[in-house]
N, C-alpha and C positions, 0 to 999 in steps of 0.2 A: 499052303506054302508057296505053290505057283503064283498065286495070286498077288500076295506081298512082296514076291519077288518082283513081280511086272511092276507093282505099284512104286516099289523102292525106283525100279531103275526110269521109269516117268520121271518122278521127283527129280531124280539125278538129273538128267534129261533138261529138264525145266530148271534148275537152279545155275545148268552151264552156260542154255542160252540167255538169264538174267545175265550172266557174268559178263559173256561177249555182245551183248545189248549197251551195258553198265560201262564197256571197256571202248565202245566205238563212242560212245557220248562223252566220254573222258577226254579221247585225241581228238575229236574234233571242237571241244572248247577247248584243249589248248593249243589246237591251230588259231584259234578266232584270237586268243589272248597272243598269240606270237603277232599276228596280223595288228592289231590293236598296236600293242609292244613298237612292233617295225612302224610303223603312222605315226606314233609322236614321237618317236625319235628321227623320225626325217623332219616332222614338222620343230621342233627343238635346232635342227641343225639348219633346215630352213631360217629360223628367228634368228639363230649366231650370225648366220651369213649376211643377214640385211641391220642387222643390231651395227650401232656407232663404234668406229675403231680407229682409236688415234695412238698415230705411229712415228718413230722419229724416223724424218725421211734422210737428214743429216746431224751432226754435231762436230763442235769445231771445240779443242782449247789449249790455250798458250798460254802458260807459264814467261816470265821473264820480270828482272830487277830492274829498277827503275835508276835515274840520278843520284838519289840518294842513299840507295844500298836497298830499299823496301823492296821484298818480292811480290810483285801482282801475280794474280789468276784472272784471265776473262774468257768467258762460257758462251756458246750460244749452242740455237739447235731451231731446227725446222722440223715443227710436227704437221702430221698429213692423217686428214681424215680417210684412211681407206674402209670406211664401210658404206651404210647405203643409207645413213639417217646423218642428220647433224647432230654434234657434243656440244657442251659447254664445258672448256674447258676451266679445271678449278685451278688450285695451287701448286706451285713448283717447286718441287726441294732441292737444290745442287749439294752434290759431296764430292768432296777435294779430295781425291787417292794421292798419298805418296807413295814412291815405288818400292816400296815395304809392306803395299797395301796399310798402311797406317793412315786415319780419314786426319789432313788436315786442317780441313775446317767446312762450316757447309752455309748456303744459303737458304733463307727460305722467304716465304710470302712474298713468290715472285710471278709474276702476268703475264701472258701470251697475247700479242697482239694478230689477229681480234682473239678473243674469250669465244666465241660461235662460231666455227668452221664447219661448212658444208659437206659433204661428202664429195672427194675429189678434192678437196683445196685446202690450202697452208696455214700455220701460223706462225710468228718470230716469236723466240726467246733468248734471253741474253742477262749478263750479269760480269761485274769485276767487284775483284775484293783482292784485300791485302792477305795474305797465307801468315800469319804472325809466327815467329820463332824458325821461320824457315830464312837461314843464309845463303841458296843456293839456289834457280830455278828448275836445275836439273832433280833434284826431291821430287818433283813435280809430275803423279803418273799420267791421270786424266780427271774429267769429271763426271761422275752417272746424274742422271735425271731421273729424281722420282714423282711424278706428276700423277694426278686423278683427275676424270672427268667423266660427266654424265650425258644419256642423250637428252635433246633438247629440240621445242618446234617453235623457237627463237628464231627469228629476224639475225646475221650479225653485225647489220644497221652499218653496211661500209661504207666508207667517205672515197671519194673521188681524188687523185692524186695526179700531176703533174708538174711539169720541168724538173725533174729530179738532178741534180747535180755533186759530184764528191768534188770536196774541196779541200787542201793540203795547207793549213797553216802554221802560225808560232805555237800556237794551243793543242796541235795535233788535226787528228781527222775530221772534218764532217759532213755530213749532207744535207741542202738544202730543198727544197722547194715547194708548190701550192697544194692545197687539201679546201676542196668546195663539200661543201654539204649540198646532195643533190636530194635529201628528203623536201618533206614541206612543214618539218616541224624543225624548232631552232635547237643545237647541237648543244650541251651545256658546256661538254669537255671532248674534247678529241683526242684520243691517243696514236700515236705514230711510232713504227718500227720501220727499219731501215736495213734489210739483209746483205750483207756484201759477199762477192764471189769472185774467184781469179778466172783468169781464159778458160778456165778445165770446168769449171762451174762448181768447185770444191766451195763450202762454207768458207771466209777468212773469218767472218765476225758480224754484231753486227749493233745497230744504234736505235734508242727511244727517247721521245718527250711526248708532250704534249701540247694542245693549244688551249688552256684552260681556263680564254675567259668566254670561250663559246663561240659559235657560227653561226648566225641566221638562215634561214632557207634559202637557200641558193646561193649564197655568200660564200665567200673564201679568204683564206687567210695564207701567208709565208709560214714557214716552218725553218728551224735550223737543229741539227741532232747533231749535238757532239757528247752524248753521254752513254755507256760508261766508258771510263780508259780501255785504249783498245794499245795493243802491242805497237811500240813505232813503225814497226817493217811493215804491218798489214796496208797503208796508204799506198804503198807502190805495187802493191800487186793487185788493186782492186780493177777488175774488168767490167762486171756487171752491177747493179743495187736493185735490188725487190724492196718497193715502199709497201707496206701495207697502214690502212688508218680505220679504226672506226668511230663512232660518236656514242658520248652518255646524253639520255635526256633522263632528268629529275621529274 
């Protein structure tokens, strides 16, 4: 009986320190797996923080009726790459709130000029439309932008801009001046944006065309942007103009 009793309490003995052998292998893979765990998710929030992020850095919109009784809407907004890679940016939806939150009407398949913004730098966008059924500007709450875009290791192939000038006439607002192609391949189409701003550097609005019969390498051409309608009052408060332009090659 002695005997089996020693023997028993061995076993026992033996089966504890399995257990607390069993139990330090345990916490220390699930240290390794916390360790692990904590490393990609720094590395996860590392990629967020260098990942492309476009942001509206402004937006402007005014409502108001025209001569004839029509109510206009015109939109704009400056997006800014605040991440650490360049986007392309895709399409732009506007939605017209009225102050019922009721959508009164929306845009869409609208461009940002350029489409390829670097990290740290701008894009224009902008847009006018008639608000139908609306007799009133005051209806008019604001506009949201809903845009997408991806990153991208695009070029955004910008054009060279100079003499910018606003000019106030019978036709309303606009702005003039040159756009050189400083690559060495020929430009097919150019597009040009034109941001406007008062003393304070607030958004008023802003303007697009294009030069689309093409620039040759090192060639330049005039410009004139008077589209879309922009509210009459905005020409007398404009202080500053940001041209932005870049070029399509086919």
């Amino acid at each position: 009986m002695k005997k089996k009793y020693l023997f028993s309490s061995l076993l026992v003995g033996t089966l504890f320190l399995v257990a607390c052998g069993n139990d330090k292998v345990t916490i220390s893979s699930d240290e390794g797996n916390d360790e692990k765990e904590t490393a990609v998710e720094e590395e996860k929030d590392t990629q967020q923080e260098k990942a492309g992020k476009l942001e509206i850095q402004q937006s402007k919109a005014q409502a108001w009726v025209n001569s004839i009784g029509t109510v206009w809407v015109h939109s704009a907004a400056i997006y800014e790459n605040t991440g650490e890679t360049s986007v392309e940016i895709g399409e732009t939806q506007m939605n017209y709130k009225g102050t019922d939150d009721s959508i009164l009407g929306t845009s869409t398949m609208i461009y940002a000029v350029p489409e390829v913004v670097k990290p740290g730098e701008t894009a224009i966008i902008m847009e006018s439309t008639i608000l139908d059924g609306l007799q009133s500007p005051d209806a008019f709450s604001e506009t949201t932008f809903n845009f997408n875009f991806t990153e991208t290791d695009q070029d955004p192939n910008l054009m060279e801009v100079s003499g910018i000038k606003g000019v106030s006439g019978e036709f309303g607002y606009k702005v003039t001046g040159l756009v050189k192609n400083p690559t060495e391949v020929p430009q097919d189409d150019v597009r040009i944006a034109a941001a406007l701003f008062d003393a304070n550097g607030a958004l008023l609005g802003a303007l697009d065309g294009s030069v689309d019969v093409g620039i040759a390498p090192g060639g330049e051409a005039g410009f004139e942007l008077s589209y879309p309608e922009l509210p009459e009052d905005v020409a007398s408060k404009v202080a500053t103009i940001d041209v932005k332009s870049y070029g399509w090659t086919w």
